[in-house]
N, C-alpha and C positions, 0 to 999 in steps of 0.2 A: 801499710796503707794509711795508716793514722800519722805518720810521719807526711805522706807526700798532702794528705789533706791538711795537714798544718801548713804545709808548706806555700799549697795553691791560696789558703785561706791569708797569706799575708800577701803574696803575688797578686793579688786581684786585684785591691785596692792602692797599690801603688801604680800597679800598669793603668788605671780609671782618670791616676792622675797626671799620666805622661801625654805629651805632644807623640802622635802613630809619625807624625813626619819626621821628628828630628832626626839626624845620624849619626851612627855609633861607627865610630873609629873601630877597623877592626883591627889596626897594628897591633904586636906583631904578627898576629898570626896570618894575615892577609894585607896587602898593601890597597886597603878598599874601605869605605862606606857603605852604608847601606840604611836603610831607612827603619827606624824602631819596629813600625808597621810591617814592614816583611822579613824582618829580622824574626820575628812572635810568631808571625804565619808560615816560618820554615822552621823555625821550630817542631811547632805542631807537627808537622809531616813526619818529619823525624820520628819523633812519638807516636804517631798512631800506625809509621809502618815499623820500626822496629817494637813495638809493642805486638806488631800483629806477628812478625818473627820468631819471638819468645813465646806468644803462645802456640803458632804451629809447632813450635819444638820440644812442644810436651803435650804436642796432640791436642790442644782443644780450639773451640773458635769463641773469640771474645771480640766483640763487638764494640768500637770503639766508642766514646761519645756521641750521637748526632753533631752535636756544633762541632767538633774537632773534627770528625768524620768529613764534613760539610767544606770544613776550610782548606782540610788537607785536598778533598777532591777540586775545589775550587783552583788552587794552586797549584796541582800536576796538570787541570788544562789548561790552564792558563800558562804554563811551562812547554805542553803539545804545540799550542796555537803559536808562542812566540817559536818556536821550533820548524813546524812546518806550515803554518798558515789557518787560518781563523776556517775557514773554505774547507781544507783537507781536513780538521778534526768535529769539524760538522758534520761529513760525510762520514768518516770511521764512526762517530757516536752515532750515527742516523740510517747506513746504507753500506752495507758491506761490499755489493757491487760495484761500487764509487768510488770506495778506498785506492787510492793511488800511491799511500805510503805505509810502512809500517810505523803508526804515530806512537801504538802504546805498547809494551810499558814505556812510558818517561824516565823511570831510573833505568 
């Protein structure tokens, strides 16, 4: 743990100083772009759902960050809506009667 907090503690202040818009060439491993800013916020998802994997896999529940919790949530509906529509994932979060698709899970 004292490892990844060293780690986060030098990440913070270089990501403070980057442009969220520029884009990171992802050759070779993807013939794509993508933008700093959503590059960081899929990260996180990553993280706080394979974090929540590991700890279901030795039985406990650990709870992620708020802010990381927040971004990751942010980003699976915002992954729903561009999927099936801003409308259907209002009604899935809102009105189960209404539901016209199976939106969630997103992964």
């Amino acid at each position: 743990m004292t490892r990844l907090q060293s780690r986060l503690d030098d990440l913070v202040p270089k990501l403070a100083g980057e442009q969220l818009d520029r884009l990171l060439d992802l050759r070779p491993i993807l013939p794509a772009a993508i933008r700093l800013g959503d590059f960081v916020r899929t990260r996180v998802v990553e993280l706080v759902v394979h974090g929540d994997d590991v700890a279901a896999s030795i039985a406990i529940d650990a709870d992620p960050p708020p802010d990381a919790a927040a971004v990751a949530a942010d980003v699976l509906v915002e992954t729903a809506a561009r999927n099936h529509g801003a409308l259907t994932v209002l009604r899935a979060l809102t009105r189960r009667e209404r539901c016209t698709a199976a939106v969630f899970p997103v992964l």
